[in-house]
KOLBARO-610746 format. One line per field, with one value per atom (N, C-alpha, C, O): residue in three letters; atom name; x, y, z. Coordinates in steps of 0.1 Angstrom, whole numbers, plus 2048, in hexadecimal, padded with zeros to 3 digits. Layout:
N
code <- (Ala ...)
site <- (CA ...)
x <- (X ...)
y <- (Y ...)
z <- (Z ...)
//
This chain:
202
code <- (Unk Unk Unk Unk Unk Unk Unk Unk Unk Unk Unk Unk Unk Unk Unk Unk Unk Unk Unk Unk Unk Unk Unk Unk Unk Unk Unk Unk Unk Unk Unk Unk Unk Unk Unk Unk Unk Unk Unk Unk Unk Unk Unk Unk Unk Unk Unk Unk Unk Unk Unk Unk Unk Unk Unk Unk Unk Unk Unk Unk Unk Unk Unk Unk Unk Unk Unk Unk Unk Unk Unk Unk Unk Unk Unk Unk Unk Unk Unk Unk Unk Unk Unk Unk Unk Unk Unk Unk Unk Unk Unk Unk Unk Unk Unk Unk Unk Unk Unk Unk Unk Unk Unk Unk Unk Unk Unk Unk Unk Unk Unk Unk Unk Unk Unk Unk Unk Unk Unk Unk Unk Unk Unk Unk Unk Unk Unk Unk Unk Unk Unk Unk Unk Unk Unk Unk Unk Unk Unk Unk Unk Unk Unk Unk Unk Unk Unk Unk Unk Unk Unk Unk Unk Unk Unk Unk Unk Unk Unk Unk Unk Unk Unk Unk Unk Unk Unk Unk Unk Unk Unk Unk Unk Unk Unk Unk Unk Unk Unk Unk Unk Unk Unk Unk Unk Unk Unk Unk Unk Unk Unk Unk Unk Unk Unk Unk Unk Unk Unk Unk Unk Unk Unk Unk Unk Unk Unk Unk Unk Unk Unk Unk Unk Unk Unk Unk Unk Unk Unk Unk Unk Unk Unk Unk Unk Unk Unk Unk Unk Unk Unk Unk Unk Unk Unk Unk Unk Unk Unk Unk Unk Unk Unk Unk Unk Unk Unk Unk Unk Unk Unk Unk Unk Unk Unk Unk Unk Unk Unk Unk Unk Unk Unk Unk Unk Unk Unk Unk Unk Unk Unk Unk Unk Unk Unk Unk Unk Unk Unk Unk Unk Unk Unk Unk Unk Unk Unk Unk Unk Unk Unk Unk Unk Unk Unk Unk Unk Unk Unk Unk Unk Unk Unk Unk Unk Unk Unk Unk Unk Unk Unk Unk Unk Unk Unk Unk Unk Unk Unk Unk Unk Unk Unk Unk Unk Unk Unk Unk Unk Unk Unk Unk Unk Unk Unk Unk Unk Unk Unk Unk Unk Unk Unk Unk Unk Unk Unk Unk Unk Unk Unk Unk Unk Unk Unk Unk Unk Unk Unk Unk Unk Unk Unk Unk Unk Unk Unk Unk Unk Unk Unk Unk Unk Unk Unk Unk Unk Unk Unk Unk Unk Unk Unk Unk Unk Unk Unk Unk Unk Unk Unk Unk Unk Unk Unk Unk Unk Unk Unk Unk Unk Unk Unk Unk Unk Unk Unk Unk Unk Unk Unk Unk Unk Unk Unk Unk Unk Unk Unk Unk Unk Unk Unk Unk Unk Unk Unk Unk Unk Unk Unk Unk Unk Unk Unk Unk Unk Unk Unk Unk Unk Unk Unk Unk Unk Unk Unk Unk Unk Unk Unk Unk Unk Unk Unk Unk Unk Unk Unk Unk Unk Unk Unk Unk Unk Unk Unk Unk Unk Unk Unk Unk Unk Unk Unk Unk Unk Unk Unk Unk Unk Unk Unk Unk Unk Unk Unk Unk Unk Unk Unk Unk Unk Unk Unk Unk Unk Unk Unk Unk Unk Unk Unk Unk Unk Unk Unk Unk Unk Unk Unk Unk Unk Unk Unk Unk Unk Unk Unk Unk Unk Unk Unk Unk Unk Unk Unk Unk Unk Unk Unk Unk Unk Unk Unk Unk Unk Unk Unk Unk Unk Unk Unk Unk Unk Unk Unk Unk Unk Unk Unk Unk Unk Unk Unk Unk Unk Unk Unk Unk Unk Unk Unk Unk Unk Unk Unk Unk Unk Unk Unk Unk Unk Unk Unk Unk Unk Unk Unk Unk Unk Unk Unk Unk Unk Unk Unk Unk Unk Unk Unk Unk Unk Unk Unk Unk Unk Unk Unk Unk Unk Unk Unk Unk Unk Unk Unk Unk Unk Unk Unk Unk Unk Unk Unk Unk Unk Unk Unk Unk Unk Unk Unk Unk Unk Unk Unk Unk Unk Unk Unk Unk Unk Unk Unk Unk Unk Unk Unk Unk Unk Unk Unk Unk Unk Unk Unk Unk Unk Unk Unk Unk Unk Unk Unk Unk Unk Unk Unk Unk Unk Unk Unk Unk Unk Unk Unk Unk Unk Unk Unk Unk Unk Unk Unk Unk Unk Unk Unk Unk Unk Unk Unk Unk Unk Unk Unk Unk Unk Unk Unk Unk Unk Unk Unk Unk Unk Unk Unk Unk Unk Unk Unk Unk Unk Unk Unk Unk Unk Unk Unk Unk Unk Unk Unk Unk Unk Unk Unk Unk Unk Unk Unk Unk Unk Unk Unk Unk Unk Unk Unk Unk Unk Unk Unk Unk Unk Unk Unk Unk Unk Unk Unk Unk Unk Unk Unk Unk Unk Unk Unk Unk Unk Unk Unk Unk Unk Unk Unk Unk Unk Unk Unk Unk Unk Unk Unk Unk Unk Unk Unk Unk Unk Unk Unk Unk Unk Unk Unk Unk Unk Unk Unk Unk Unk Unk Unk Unk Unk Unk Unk Unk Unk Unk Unk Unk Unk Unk Unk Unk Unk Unk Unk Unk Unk Unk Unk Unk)
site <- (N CA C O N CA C O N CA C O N CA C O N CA C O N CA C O N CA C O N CA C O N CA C O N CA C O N CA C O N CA C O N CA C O N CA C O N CA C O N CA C O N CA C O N CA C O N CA C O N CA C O N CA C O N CA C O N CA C O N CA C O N CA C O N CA C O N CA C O N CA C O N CA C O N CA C O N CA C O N CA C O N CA C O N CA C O N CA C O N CA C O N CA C O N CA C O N CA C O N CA C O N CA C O N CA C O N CA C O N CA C O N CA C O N CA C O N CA C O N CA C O N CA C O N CA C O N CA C O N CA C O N CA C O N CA C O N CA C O N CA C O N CA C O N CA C O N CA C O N CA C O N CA C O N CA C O N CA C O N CA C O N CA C O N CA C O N CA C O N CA C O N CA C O N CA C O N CA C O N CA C O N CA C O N CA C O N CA C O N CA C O N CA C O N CA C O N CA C O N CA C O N CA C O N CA C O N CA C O N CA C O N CA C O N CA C O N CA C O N CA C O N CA C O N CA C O N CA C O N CA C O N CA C O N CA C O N CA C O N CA C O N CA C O N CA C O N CA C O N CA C O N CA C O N CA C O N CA C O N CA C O N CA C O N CA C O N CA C O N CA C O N CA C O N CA C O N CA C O N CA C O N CA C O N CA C O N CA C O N CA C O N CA C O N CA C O N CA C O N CA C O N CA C O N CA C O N CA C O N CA C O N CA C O N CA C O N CA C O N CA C O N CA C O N CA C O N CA C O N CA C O N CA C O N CA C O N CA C O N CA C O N CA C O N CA C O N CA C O N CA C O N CA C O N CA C O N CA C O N CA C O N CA C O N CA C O N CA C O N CA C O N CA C O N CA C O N CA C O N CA C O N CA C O N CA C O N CA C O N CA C O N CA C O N CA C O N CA C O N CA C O N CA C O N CA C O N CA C O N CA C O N CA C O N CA C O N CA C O N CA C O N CA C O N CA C O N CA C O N CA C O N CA C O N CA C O N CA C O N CA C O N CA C O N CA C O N CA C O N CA C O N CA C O N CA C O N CA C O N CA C O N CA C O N CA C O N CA C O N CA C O N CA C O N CA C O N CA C O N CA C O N CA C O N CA C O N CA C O N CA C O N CA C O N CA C O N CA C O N CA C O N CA C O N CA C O)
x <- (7CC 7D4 7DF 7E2 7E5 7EE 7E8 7ED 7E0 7D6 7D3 7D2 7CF 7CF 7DC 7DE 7E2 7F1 7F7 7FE 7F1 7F6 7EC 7EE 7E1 7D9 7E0 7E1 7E4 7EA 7F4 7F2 7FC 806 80C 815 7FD 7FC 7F8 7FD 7EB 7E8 7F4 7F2 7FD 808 811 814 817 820 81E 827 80D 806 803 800 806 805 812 812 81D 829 828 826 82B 82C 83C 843 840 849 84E 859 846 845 84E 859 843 842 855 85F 855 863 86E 877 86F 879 87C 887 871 86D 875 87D 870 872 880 888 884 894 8A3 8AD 89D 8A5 8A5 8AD 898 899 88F 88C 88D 887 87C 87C 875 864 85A 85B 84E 847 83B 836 83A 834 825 81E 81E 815 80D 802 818 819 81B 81B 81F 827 820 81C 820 819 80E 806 80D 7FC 7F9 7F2 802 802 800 7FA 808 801 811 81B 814 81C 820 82A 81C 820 82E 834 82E 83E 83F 849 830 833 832 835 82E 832 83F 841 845 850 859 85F 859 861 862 86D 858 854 858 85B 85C 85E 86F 874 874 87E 88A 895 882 88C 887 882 887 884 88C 88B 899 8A2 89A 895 896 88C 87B 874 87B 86B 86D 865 879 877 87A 876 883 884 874 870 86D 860 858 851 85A 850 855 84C 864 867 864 864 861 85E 84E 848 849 838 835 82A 83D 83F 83A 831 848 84D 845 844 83D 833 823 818 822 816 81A 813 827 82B 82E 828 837 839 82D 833 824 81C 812 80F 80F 809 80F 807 81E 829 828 827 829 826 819 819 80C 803 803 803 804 804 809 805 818 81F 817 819 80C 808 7FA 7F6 7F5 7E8 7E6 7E5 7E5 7E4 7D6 7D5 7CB 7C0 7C0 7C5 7B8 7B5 7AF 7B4 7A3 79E 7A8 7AD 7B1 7BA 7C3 7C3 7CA 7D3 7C9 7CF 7C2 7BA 7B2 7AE 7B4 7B2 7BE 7BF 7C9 7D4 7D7 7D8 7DA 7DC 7D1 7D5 7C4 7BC 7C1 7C2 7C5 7CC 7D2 7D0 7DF 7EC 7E9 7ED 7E0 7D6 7CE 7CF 7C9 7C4 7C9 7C3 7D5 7DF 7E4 7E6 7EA 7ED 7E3 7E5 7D7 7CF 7C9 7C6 7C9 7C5 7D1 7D2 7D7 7E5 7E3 7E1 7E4 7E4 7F0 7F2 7F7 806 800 808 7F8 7F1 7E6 7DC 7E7 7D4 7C8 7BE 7C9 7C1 7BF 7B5 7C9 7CA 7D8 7E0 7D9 7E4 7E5 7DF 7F0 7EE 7E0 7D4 7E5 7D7 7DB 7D6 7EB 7E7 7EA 7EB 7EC 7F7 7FF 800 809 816 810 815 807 80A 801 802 7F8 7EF 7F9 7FA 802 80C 818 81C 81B 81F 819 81F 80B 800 802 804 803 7FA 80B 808 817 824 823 822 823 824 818 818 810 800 802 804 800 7FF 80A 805 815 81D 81A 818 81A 816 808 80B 7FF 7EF 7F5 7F2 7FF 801 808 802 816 81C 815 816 80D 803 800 805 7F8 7F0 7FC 7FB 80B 80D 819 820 818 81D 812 815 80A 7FA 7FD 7FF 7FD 7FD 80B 80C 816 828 823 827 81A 816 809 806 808 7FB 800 7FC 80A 813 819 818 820 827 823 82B 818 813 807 801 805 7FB 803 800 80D 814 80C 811 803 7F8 7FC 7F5 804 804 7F7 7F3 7EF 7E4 7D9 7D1 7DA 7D5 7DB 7D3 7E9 7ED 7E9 7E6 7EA 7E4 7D8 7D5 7D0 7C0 7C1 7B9 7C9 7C4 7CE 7C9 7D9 7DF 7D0 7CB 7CD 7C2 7B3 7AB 7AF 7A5 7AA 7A1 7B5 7B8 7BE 7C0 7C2 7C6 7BC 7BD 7AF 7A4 7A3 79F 7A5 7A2 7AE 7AD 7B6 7C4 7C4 7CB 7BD 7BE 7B7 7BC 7AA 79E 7A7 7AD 7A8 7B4 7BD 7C0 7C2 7CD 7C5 7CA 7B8 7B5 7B9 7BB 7BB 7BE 7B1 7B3 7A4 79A 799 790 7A4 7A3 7A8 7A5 7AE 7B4 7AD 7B1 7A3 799 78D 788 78C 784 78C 787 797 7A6 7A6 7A6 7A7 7AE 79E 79E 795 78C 78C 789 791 78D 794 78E 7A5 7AB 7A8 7A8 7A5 79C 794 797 78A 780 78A 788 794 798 7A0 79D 7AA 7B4 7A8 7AD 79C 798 78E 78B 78A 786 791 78D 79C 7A6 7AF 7B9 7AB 7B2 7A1 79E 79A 78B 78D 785 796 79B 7A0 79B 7AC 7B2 7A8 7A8 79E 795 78F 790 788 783 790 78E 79B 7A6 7A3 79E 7A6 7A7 79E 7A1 790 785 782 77A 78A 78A 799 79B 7A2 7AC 7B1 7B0 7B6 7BF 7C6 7C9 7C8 7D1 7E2 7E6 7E6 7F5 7FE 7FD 806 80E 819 81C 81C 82B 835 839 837 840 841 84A 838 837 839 841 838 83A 848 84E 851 85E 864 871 860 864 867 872 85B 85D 865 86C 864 870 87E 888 87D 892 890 898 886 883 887 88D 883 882 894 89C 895 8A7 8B2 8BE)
y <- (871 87B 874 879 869 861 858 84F 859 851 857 853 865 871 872 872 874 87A 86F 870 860 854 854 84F 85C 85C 864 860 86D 87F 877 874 872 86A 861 860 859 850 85A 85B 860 864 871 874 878 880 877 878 86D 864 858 851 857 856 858 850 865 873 871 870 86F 873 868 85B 873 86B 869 871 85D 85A 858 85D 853 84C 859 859 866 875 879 87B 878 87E 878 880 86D 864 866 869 864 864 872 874 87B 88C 88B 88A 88C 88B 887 88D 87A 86F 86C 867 872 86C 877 877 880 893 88A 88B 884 880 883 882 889 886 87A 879 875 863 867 85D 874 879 87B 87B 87B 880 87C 881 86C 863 854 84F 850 839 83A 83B 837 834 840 841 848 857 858 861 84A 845 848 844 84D 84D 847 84B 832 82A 822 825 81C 812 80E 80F 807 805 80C 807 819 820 829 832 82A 830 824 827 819 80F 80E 80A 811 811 818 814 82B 831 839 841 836 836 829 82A 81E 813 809 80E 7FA 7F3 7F2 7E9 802 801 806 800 817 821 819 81A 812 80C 806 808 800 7F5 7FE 7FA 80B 816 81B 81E 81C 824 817 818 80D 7FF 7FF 7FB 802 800 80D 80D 817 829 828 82F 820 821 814 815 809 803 804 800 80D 811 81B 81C 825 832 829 82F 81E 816 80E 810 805 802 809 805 813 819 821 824 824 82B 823 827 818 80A 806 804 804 7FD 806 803 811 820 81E 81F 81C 81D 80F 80F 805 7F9 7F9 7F2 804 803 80B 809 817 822 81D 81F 818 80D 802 805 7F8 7EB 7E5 7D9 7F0 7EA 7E9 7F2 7DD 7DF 7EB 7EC 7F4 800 806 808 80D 817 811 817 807 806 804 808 801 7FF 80F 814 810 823 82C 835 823 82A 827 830 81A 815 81B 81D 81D 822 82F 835 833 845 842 845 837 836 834 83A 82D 82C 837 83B 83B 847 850 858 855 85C 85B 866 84F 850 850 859 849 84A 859 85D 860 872 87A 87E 87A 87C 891 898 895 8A3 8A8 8B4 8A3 8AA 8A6 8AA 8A1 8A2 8A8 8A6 8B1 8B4 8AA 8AA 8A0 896 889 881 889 881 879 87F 86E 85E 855 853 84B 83C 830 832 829 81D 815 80A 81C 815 808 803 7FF 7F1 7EB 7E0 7F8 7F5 7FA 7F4 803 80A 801 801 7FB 7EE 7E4 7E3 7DC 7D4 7D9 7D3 7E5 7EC 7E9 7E5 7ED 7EE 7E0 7E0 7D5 7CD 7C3 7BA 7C6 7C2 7BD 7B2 7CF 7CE 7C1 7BB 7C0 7BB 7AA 7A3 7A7 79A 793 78E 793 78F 787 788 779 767 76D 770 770 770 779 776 787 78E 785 781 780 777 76E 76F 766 760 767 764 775 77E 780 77F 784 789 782 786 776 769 769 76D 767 767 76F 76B 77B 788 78B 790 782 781 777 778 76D 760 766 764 76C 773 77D 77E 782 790 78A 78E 77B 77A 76E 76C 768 763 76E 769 776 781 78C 795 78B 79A 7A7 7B1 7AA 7B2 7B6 7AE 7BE 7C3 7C5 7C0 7CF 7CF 7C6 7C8 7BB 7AD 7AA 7A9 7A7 7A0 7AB 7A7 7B5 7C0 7BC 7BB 7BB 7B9 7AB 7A9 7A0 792 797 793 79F 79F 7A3 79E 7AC 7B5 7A9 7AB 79F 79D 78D 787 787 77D 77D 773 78A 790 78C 784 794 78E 781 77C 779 76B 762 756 768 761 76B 767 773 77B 76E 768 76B 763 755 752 74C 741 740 737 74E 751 74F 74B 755 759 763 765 76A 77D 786 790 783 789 799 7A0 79C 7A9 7B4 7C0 7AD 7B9 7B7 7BE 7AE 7AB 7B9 7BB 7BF 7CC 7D7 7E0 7D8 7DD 7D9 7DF 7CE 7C9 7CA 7D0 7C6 7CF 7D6 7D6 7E7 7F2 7F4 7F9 7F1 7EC 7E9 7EF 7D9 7D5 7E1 7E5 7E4 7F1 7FA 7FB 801 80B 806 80B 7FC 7F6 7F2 7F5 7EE 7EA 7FB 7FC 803 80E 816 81A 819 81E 816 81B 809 801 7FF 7F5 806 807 809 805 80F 813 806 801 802 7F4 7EB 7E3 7E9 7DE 7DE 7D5 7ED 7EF 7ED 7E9 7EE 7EA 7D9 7D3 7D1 7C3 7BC 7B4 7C1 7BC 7BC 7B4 7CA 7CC 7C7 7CA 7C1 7BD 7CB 7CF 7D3 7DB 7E3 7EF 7DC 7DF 7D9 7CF 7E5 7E1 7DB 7E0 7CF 7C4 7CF 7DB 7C7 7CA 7C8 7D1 7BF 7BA 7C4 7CB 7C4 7D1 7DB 7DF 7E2 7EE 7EE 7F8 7E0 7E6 7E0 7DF 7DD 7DA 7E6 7EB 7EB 7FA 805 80D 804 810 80B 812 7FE 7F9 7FD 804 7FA 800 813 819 816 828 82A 831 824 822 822 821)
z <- (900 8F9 8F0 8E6 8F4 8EB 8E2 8DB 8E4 8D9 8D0 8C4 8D4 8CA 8C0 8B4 8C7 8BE 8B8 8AF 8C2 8B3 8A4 899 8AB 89D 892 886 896 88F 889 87D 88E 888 87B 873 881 874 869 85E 86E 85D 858 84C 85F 858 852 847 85C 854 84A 846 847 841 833 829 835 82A 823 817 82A 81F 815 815 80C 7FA 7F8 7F3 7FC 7FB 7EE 7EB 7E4 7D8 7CF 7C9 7D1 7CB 7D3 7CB 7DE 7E1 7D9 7D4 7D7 7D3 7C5 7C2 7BC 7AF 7AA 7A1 7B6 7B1 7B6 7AE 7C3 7C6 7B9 7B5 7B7 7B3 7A3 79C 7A0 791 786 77B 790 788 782 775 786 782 78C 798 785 791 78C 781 793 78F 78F 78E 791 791 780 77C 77A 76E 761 756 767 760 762 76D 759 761 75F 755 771 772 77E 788 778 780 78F 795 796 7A5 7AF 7A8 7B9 7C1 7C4 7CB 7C2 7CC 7C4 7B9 7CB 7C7 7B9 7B2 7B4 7A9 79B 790 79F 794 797 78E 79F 7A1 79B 790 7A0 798 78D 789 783 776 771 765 775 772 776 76F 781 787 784 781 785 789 793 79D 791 79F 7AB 7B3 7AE 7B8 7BE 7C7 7BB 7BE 7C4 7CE 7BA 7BB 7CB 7D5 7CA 7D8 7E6 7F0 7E5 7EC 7F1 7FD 7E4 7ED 7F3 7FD 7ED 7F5 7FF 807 809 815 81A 827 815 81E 81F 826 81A 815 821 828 823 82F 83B 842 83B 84A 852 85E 845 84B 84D 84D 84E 84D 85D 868 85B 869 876 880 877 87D 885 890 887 888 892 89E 88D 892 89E 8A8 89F 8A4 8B2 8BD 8AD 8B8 8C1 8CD 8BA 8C2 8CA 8D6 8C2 8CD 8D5 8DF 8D8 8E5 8F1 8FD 8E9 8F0 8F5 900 8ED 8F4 8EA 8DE 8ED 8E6 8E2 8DE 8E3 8E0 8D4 8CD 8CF 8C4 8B9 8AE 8BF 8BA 8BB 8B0 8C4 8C3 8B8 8AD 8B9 8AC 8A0 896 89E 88F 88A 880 892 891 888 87F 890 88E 87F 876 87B 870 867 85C 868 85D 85C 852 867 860 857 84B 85D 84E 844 83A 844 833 82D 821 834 830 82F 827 836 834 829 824 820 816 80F 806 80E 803 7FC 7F0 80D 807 811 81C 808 810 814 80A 81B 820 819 81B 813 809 7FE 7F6 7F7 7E8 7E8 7E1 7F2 7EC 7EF 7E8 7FA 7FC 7EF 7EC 7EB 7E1 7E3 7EA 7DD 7E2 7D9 7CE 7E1 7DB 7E0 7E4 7DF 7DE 7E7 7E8 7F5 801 801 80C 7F8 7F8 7FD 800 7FE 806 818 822 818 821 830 83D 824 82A 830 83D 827 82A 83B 845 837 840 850 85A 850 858 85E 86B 858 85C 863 86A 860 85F 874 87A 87B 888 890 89B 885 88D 88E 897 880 87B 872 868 873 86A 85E 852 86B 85F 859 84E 85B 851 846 83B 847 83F 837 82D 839 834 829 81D 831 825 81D 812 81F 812 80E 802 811 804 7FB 7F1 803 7F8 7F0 7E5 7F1 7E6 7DC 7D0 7E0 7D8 7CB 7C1 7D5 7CD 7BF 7B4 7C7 7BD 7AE 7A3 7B6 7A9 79C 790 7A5 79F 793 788 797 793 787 77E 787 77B 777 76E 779 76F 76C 765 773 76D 773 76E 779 77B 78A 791 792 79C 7A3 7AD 79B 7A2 7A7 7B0 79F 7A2 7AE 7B8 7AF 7BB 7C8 7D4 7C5 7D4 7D5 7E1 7CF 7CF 7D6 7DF 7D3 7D9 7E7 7F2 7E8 7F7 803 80D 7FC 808 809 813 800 7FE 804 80A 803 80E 81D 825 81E 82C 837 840 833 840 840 84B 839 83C 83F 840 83F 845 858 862 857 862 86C 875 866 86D 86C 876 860 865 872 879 872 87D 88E 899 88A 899 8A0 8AC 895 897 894 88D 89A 894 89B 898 8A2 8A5 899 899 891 887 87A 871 877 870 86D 862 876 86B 869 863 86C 861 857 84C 858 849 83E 834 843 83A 836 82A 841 83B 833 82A 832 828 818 80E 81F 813 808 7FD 80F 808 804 7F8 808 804 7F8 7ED 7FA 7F0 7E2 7D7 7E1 7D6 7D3 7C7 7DB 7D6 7CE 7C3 7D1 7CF 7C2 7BD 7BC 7B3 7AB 7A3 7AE 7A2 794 78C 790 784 77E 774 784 780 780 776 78B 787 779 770 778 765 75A 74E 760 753 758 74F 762 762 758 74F 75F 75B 747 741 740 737 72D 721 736 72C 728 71D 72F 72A 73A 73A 743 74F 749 743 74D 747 754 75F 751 754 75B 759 764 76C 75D 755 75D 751 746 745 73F 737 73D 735 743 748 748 747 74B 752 744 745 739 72E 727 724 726 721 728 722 731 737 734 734 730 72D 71E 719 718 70B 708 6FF 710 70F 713 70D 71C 720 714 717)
//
C-alpha cells in the first residue's frame, strides 16, 4: 500500500507545471504560447529571465527527487523506486494539470536520478554543461545528458538503475523529436540567441 501511494505521488508531483506557474505568477506569460511553447526551465528563462529560468530548474528538480528519495526510504528495491521515478517523468511529460500534455522531462530526469546515483549523473551532466556550452544548443546537451547516463551508470556498477535511465532515455529523445528534425536540418535555435533576443525586445 505504500508503494502504492509512493506511485500516486510521484506522478502528481510529477504533474506540477512549475515552469507554467512561475512564468504566469511572476512575469503574466504563459510559456505555452510563447518560445518553443514548452513549460520547462529553458523557455521560461528565455522568456522570463535566467533568475526565473533557474527557479523552475530547482522546482522541476526537487518534484523528480523528492518522490524517489521517499520511496527508497519506504522500500528500497530497485523496481519499487524505478517505478516511482518513471511516474515523475511521466508525470511531467503528460502532466494531469495540462491535459496529459508537458515538458521533455530533463530536469525532472536529473532530479530522478540526484537521490540514486549522484557521480555517474555528475559525469552526464558535466558532458551535457560541455556540449551546451560549445553548441549553444540546449537541446543537444539534454540529449548527450540521458544518452551518456546509462553508460556512466554501467562504469559505476550501478546496473540497478540502468533500465531507468533508459526509460528516460526513450522518453527524453521521443519528447525532443521535434528538435532532432530542427538539429538535423540547421534551423534549432541556440540558447544564445534566444537570450540575445529577449535583451533585444528589452
Amino acid at each position: 500500500m505504500q508503494e502504492f501511494f509512493c506511485l500516486v505521488i510521484g506522478y502528481i508531483l510529477g504533474s506540477v507545471p512549475w515552469g507554467l506557474f512561475i512564468a504566469r505568477t511572476f512575469c503574466g506569460i504563459d510559456p505555452r504560447e510563447s518560445g518553443s511553447r514548452n513549460t520547462g526551465a529553458t523557455n521560461v528563462a528565455r522568456l522570463c529571465g535566467f533568475g526565473w529560468g533557474v527557479l523552475t530548474l530547482v522546482c522541476d528538480l526537487g518534484k523528480g527527487a523528492l518522490p524517489v528519495w521517499l520511496a527508497f526510504h519506504v522500500n528500497p528495491s530497485p523496481v519499487v523506486v524505478s517505478a516511482v521515478g518513471l511516474a515523475c517523468l511521466l508525470g511531467h511529460a503528460f502532466s494531469c494539470f495540462l491535459c496529459f500534455r508537458g515538458g521533455k522531462a530533463v530536469a525532472t530526469s536529473i532530479g530522478v536520478f540526484l537521490p540514486l546515483a549522484f557521480w555517474p549523473l555528475l559525469a552526464a551532466a558535466i558532458l551535457c554543461i560541455l556540449v551546451i556550452w560549445r553548441s549553444g544548443f540546449v537541446s543537444l546537451g539534454s540529449l548527450t545528458l540521458v544518452s551518456v547516463l546509462p553508460v556512466t551508470l554501467i562504469l559505476a556498477g550501478q546496473w540497478a538503475w540502468l533500465p531507468l535511465s533508459l526509460c528516460a532515455w526513450g522518453l527524453v529523445v521521443w519528447k525532443h523529436r521535434e528538435n532532432i528534425s530542427r538539429l538535423r536540418s540547421g534551423t534549432e535555435k541556440s540558447w544564445l540567441r534566444g537570450c540575445h533576443q529577449r535583451q533585444e525586445k528589452v
